[in-house]
Residue frames as a rotation matrix with the C-alpha (Angstrom) as fourth column:
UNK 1
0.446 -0.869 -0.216 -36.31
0.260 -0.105 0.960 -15.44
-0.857 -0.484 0.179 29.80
UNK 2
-0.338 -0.846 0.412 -35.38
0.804 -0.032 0.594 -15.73
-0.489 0.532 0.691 26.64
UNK 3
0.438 0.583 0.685 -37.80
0.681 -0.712 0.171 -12.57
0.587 0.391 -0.709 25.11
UNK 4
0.915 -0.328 -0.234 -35.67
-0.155 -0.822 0.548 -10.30
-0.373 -0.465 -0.803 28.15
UNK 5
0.510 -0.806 0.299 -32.66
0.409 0.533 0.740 -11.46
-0.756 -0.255 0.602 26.70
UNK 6
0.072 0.296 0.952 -33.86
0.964 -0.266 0.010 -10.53
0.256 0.917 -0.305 23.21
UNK 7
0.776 0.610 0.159 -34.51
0.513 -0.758 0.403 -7.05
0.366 -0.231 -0.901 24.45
UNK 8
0.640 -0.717 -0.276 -31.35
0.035 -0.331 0.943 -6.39
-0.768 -0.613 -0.187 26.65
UNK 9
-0.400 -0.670 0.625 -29.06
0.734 0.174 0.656 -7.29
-0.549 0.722 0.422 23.31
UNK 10
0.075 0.187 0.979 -31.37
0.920 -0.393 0.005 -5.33
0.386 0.900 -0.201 21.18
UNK 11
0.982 0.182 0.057 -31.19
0.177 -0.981 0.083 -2.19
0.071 -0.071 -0.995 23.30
UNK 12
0.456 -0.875 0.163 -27.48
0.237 0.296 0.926 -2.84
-0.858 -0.383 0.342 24.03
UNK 13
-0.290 -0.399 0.870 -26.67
0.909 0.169 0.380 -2.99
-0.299 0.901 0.314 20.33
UNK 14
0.378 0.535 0.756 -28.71
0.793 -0.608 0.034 0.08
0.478 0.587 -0.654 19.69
UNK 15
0.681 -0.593 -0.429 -26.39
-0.102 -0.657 0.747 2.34
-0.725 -0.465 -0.508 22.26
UNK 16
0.094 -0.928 0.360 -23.61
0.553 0.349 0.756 1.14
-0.828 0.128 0.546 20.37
UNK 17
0.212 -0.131 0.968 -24.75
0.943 -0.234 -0.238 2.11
0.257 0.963 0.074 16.99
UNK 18
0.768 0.183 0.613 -25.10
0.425 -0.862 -0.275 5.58
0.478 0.472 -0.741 18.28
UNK 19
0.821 -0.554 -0.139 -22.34
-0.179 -0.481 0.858 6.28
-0.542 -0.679 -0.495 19.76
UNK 20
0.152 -0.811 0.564 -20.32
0.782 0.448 0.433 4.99
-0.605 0.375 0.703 16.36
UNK 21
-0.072 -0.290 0.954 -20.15
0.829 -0.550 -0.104 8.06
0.555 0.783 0.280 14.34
UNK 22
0.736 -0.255 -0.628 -19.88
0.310 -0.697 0.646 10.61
-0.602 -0.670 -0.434 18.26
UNK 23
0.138 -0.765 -0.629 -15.88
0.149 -0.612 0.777 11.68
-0.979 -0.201 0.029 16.42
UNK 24
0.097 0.013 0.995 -16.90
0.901 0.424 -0.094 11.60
-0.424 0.905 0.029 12.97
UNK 25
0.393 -0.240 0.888 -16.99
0.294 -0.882 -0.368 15.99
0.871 0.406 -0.276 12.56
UNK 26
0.799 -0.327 -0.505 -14.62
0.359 -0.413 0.837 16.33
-0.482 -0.850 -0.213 15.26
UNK 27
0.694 -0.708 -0.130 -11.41
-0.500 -0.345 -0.794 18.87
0.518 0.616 -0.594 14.04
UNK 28
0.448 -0.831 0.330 -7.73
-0.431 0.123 0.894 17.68
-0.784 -0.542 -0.303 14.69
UNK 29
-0.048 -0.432 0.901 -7.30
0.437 0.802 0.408 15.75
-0.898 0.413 0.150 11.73
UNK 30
-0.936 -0.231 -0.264 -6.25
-0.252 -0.082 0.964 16.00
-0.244 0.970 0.018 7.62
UNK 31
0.430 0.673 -0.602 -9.14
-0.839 0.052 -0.542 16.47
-0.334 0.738 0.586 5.60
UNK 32
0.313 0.014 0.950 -9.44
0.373 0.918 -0.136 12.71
-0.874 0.396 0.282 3.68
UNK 33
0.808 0.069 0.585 -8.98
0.588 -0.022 -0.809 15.08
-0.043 0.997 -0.058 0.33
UNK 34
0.573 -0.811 -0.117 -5.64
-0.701 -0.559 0.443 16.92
-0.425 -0.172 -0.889 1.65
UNK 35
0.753 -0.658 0.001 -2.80
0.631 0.723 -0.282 15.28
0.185 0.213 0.959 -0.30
UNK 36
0.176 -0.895 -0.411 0.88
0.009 -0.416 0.909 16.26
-0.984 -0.164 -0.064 0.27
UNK 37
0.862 0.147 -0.486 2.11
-0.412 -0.354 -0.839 17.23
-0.295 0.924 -0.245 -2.99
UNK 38
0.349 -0.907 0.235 5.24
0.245 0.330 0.911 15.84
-0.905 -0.260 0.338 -4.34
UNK 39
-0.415 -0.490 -0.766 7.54
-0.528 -0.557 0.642 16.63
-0.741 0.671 -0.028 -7.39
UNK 40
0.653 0.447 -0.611 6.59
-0.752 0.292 -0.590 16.08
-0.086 0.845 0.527 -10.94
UNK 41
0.076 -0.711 -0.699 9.78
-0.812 0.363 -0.458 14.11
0.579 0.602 -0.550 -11.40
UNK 42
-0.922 -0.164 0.351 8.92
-0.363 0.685 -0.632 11.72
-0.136 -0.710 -0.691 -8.46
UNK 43
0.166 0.968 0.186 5.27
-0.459 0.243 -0.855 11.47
-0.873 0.056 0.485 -9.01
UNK 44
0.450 -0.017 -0.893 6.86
-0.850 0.298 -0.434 9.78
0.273 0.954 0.120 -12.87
UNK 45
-0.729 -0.647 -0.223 9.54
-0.571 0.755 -0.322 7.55
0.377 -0.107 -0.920 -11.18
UNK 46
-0.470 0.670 0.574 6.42
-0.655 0.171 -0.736 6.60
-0.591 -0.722 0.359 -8.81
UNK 47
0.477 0.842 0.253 4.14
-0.525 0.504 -0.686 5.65
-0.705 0.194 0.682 -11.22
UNK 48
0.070 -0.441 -0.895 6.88
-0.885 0.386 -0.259 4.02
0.460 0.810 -0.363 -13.35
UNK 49
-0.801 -0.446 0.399 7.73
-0.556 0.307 -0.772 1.84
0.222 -0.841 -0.494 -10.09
UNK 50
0.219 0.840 0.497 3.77
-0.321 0.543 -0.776 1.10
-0.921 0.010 0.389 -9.88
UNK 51
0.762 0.602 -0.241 3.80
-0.566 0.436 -0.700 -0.22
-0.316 0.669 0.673 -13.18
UNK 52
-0.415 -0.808 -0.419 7.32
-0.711 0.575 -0.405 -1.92
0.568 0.130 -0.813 -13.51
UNK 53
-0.781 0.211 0.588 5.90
-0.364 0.611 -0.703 -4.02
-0.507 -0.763 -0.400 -10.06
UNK 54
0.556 0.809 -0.190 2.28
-0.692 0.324 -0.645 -4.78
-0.461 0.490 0.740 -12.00
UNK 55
0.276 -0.390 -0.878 4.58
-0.862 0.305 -0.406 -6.00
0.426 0.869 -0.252 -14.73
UNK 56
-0.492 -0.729 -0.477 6.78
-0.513 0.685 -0.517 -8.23
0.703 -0.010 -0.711 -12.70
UNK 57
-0.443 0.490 0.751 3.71
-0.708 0.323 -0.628 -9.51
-0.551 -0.809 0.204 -10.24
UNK 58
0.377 0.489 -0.787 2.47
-0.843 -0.170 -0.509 -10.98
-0.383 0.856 0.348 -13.74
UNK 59
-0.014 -0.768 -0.640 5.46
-0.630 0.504 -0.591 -12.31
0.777 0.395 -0.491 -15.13
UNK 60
0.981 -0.018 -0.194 5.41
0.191 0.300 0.935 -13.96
0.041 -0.954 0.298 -10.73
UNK 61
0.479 -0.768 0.425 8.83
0.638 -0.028 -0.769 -12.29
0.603 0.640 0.477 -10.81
UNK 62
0.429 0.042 0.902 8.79
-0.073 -0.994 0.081 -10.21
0.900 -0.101 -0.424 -8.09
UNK 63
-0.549 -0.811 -0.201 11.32
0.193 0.111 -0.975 -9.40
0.813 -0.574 0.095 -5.42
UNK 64
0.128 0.706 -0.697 10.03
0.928 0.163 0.336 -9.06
0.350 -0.689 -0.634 -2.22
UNK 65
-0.484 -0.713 -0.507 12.79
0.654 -0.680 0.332 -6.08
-0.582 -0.170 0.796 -1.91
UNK 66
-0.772 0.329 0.544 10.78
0.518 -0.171 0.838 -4.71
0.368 0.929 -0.039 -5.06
UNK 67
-0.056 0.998 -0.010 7.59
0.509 0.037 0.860 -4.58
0.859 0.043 -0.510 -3.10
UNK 68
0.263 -0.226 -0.938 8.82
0.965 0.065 0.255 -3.46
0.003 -0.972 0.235 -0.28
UNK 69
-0.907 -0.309 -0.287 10.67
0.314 -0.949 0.030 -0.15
-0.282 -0.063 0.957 -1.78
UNK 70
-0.374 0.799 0.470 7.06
0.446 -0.289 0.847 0.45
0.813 0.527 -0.249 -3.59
UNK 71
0.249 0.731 -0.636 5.32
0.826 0.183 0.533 0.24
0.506 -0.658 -0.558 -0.74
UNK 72
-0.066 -0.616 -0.785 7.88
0.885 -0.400 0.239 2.79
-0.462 -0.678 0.571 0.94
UNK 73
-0.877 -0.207 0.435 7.79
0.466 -0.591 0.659 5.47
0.121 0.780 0.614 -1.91
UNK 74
-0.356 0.857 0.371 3.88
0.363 -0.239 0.901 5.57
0.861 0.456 -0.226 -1.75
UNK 75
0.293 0.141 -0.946 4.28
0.942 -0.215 0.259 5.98
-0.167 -0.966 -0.196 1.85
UNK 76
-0.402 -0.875 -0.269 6.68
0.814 -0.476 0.333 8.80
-0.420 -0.085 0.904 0.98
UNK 77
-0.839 0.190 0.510 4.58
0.404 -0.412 0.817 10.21
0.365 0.891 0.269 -1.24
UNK 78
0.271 0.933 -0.237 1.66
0.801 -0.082 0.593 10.56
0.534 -0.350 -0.770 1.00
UNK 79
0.297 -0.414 -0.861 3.75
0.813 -0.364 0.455 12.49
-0.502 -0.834 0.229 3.43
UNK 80
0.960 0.112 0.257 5.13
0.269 -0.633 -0.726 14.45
0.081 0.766 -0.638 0.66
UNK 81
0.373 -0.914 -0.160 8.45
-0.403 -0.315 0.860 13.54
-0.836 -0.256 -0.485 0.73
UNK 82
0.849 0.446 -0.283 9.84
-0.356 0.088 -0.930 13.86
-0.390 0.891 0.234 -2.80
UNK 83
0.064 -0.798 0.599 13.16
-0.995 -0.009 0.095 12.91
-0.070 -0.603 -0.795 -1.62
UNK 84
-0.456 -0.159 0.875 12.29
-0.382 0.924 -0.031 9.54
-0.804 -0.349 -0.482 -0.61
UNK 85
0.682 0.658 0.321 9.88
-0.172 0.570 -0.803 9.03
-0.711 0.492 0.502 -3.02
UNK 86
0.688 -0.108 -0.717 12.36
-0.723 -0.027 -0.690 8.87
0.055 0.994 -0.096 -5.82
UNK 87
-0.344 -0.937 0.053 14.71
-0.868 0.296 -0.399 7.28
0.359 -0.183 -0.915 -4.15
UNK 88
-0.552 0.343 0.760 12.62
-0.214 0.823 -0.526 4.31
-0.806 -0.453 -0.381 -3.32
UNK 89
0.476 0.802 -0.361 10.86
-0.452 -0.129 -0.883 4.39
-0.754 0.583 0.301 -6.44
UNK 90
0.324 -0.701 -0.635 14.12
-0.934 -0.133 -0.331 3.67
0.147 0.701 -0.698 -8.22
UNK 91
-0.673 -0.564 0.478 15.15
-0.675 0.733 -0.086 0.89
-0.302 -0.381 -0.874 -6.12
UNK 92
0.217 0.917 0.334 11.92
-0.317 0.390 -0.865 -0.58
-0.923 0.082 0.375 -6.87
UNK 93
0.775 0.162 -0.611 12.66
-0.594 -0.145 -0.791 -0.79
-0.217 0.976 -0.016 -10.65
UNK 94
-0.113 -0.808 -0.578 15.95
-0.860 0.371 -0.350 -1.79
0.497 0.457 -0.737 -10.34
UNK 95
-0.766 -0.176 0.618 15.34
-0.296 0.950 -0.096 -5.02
-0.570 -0.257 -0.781 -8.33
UNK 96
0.335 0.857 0.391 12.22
-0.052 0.431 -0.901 -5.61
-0.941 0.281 0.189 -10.50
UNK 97
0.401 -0.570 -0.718 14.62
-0.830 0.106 -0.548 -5.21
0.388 0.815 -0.430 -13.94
UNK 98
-0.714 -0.481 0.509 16.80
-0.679 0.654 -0.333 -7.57
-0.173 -0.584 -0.793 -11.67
UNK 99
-0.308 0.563 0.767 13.75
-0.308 0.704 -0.640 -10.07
-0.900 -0.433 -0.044 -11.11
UNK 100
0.594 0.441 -0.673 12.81
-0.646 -0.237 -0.725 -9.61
-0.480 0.866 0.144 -14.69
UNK 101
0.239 -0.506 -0.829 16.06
-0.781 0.407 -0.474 -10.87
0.577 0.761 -0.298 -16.11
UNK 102
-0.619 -0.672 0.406 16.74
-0.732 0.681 0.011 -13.50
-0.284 -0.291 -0.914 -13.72
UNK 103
0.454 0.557 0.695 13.88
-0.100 0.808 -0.581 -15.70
-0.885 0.194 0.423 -15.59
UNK 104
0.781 -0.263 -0.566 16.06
-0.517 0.236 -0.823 -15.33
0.350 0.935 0.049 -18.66
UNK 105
-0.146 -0.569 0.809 18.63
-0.898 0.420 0.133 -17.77
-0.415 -0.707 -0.572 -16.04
UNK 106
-0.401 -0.211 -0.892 19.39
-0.650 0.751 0.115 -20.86
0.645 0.626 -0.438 -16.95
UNK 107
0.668 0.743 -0.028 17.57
-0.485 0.464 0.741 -23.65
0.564 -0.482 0.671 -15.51
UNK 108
-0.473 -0.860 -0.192 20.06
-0.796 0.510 -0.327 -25.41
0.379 -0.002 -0.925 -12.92
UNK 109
0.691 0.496 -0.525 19.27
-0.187 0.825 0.533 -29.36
0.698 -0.270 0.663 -12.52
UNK 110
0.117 -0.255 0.960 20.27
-0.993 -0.038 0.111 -30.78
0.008 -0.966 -0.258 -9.22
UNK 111
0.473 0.139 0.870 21.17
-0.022 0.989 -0.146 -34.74
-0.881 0.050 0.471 -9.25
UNK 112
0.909 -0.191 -0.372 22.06
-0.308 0.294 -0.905 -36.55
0.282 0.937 0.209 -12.67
């Protein structure tokens, strides 16, 4: 029983495999190496934005708002909107300047 069991799974498993890579040179889709292009002056704010966030993930300083506009920009950027990308790239920075100085805050004690 258990040697047909062995056999059903193993042929079962072996349909599967081939039938995983059936839409793999099908057209309809973006080439993996097609990028949208975006401006020179976004593609800087970008990568200023990627490294301002590095910085303040470090420092554990980071806004969640921070990470969030990143995240949005690089989205933007894929699409090739240079628009958004700057504009989200910016916001990024400024809440991570923001997060940056609020560790130079005074400690505030609670009680006493």
């Amino acid at each position: 029983m258990s040697k047909v069991l062995l056999a059903l799974t193993s042929v079962a498993l072996l349909g599967l495999s081939g039938c995983a890579d059936l839409y793999v040179n099908q057209p309809g889709g973006k080439p993996a190496a097609a990028k949208a292009a975006i401006s020179a002056e976004a593609q800087a704010a970008l990568n200023a934005a990627q490294a301002d966030v590095k910085d303040a993930k470090a420092k554990n300083a980071l806004w969640t708002t921070a990470d969030a506009a990143l995240k949005a920009a690089e989205e933007a950027a894929a699409k090739g909107d240079s628009a958004t990308v700057l504009k989200q790239a910016k916001l990024a920075s400024d809440h991570v300047k923001k997060g940056l100085a609020q560790l130079n805050y005074p400690v505030l004690k609670v009680g006493d």
